[in-house]
C-alpha positions as CSV (number, residue, x, y, z in Angstrom):
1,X,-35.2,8.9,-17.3
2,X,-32.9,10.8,-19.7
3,X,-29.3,9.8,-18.3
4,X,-27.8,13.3,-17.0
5,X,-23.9,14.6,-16.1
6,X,-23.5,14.0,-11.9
7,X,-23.6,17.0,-10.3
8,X,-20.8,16.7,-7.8
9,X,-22.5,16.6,-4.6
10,X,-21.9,14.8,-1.9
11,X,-22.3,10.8,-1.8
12,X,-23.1,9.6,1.6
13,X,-23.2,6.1,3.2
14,X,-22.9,4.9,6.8
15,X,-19.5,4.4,6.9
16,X,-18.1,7.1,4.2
17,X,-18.6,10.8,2.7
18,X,-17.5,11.2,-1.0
19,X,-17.2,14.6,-1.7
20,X,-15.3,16.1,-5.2
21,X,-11.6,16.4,-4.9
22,X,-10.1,19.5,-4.1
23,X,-5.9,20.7,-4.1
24,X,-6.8,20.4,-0.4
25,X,-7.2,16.7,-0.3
26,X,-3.8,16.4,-2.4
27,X,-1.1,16.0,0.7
28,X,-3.2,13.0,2.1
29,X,-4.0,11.4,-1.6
30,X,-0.1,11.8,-2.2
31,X,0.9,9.9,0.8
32,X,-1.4,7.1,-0.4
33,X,1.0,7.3,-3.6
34,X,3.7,6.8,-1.6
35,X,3.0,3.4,-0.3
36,X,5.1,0.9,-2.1
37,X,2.8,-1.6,-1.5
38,X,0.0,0.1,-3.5
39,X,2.5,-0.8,-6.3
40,X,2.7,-4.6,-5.4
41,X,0.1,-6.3,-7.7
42,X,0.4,-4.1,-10.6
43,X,-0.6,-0.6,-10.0
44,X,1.9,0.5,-13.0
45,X,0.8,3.6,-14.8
46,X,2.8,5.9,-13.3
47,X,6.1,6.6,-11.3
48,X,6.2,6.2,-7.4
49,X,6.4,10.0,-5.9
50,X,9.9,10.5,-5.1
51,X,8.9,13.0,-1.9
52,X,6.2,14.2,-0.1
53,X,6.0,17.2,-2.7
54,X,6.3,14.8,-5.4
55,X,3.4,13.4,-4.2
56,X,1.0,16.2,-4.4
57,X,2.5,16.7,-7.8
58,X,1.4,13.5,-8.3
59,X,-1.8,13.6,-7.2
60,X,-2.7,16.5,-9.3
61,X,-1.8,15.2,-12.1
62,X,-3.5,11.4,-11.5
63,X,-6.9,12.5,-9.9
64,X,-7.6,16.4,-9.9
65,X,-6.8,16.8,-13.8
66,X,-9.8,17.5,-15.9
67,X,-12.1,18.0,-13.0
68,X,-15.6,19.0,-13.3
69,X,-14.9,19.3,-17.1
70,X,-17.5,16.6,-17.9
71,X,-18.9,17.6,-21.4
72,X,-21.8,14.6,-21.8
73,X,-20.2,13.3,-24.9
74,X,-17.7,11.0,-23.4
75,X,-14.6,12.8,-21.7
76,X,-14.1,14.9,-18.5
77,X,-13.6,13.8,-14.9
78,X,-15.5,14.2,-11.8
79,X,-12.7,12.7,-8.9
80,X,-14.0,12.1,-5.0
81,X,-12.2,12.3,-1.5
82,X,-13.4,9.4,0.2
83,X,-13.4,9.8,4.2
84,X,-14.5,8.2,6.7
85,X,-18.2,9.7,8.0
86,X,-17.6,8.5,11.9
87,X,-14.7,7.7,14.2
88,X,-14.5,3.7,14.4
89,X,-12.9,0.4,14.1
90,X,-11.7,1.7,10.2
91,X,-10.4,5.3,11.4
92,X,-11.3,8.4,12.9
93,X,-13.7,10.6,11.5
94,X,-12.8,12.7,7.9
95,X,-9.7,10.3,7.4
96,X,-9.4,10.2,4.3
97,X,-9.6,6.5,3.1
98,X,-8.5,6.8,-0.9
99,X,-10.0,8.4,-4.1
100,X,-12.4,7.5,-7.1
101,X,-13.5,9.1,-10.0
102,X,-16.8,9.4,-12.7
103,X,-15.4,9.5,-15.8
104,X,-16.0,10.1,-19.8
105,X,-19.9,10.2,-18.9
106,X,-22.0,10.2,-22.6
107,X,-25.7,11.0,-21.8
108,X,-26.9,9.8,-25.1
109,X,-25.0,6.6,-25.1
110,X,-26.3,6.5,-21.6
111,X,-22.5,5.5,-20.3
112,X,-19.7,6.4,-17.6
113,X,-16.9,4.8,-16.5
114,X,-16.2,4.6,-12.6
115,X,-12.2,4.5,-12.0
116,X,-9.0,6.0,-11.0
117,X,-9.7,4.3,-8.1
118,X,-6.8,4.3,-4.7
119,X,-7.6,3.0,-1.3
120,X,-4.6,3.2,1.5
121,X,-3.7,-0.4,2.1
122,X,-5.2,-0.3,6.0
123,X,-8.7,-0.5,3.8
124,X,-8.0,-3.2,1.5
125,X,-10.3,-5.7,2.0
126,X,-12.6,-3.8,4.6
127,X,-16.2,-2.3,3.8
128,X,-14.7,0.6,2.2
129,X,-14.8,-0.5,-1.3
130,X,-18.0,-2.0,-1.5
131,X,-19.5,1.2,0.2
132,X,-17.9,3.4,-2.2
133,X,-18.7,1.1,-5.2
134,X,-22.4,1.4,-3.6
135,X,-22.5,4.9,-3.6
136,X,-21.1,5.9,-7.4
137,X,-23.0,2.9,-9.1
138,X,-26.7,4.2,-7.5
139,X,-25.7,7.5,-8.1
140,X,-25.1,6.3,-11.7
141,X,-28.3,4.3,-12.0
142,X,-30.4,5.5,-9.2
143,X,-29.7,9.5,-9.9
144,X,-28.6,10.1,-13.2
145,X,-30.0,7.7,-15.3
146,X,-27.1,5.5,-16.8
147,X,-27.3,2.2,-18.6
148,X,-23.7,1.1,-18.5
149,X,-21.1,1.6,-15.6
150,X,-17.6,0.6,-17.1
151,X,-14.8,-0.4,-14.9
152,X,-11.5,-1.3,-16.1
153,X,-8.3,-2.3,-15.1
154,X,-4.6,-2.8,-16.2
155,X,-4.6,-6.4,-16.9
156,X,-1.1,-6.3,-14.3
157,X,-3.4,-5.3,-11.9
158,X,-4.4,-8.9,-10.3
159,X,-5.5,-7.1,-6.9
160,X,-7.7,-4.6,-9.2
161,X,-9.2,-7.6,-11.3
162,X,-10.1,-9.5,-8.4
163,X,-12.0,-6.9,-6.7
164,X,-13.6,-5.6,-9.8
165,X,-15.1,-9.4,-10.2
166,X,-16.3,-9.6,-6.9
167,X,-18.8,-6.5,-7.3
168,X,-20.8,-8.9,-9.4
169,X,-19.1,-6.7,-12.7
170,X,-19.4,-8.7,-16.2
171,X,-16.0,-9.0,-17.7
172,X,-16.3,-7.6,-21.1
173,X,-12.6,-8.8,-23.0
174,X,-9.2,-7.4,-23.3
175,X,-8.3,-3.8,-24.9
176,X,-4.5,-5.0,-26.1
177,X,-2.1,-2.2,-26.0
178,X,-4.7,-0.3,-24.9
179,X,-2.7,2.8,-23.3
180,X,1.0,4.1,-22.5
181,X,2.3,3.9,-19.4
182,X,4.4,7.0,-17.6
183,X,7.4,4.7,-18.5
184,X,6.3,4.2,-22.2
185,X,5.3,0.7,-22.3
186,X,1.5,-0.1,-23.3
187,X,-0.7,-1.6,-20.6
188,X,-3.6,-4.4,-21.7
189,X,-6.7,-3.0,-19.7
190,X,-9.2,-5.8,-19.1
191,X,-12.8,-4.2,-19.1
192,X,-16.1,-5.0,-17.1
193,X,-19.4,-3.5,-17.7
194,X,-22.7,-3.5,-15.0
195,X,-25.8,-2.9,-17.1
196,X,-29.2,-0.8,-15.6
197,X,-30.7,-4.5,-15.6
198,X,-28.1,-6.1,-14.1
199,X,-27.7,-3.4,-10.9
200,X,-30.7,-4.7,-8.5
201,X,-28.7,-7.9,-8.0
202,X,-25.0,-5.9,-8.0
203,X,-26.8,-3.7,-5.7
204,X,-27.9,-6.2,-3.2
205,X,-24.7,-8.1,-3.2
206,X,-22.9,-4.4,-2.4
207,X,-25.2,-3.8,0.7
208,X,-24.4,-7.4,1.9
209,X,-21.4,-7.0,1.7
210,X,-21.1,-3.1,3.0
211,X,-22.7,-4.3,6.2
């Protein structure tokens, strides 16, 4: 099938809703922002919010930017609230658990990017990320026809790295000075790459793991 631009509906799984970011999710995304240990294993690219406010400033200008500007030829942004579908042992029902974003999607290329990505620490390590990377990659593949799901990273960003490798990604190589931090130094951003072919066994290894 022809690869087409996600719609922005809602992605659904057993444990999470994903539903496009709205100024109303901003206040809860902020205080994610606010964590200092989010900042711990190289989360660099911007400032910490300096208050509550800040942080919805923040927000904005990190995740709702550019949203549902997606022009098939490679820019645009298509961010997600992620919450919590149920009340149970991760939460209460419509927490909200962190954000992630479609990006840069170019339907003749057949490509997108899936990043932006901020879980709260209480989900680090829990089902939560395999769930959501289950739901955007088969909403990639499954529903809208892409070849290549990029994921990148800053190459400070060990925790990012780590989890991005256990997906089952490919690591591609190293974009050196790749892009300018808020502070104006240049991050390296280390990129992986899951191919059409290569998503039945990513997929399976997800629902394992999402269990």
């Amino acid at each position: 099938m022809p690869a087409t631009l996600p719609p922005g509906r809602e992605l659904a799984g057993p444990r999470l809703r994903m539903l496009p970011l709205s100024e109303a999710d901003l206040p809860e995304v902020g205080a994610l922002l606010a964590d200092p240990e989010v900042y711990a294993s190289g989360y660099v690219m911007h400032r910490r919010p300096a208050s509550a406010a800040d942080g919805v400033v923040l927000a904005r200008e990190r995740f709702l930017a550019g949203q549902r500007e997606l022009d098939g030829r490679g820019s645009g942004r298509l961010a997600y609230a992620i919450r919590l579908a149920d009340d149970g042992p991760l939460g209460p029902r419509g927490e909200l658990v962190g954000t992630s974003s479609l990006l840069e999607p170019h339907v003749t290329n057949e490509s997108i990017h899936v990043g932006s990505t901020l879980y709260g620490r209480r989900w680090w390590g829990t089902q939560v990320n395999p769930e959501a990377k289950l739901l955007l990659l088969a909403h990639c593949f499954e529903d809208c026809g892409y070849g290549r799901v990029k994921i990148q990273t800053d190459a400070l960003n060990t925790r990012s790295q780590a989890a991005i490798a256990k997906l089952g990604a490919v690591r591609e190589g190293l974009l050196r000075r790749d892009m300018r931090r808020e502070d104006g130094t240049f991050r390296d951003t280390v990129v992986f790459s899951v191919l059409a072919g290569e998503w039945p066994a990513v997929k399976a290894g997800l629902e394992a793991r999402a269990r």
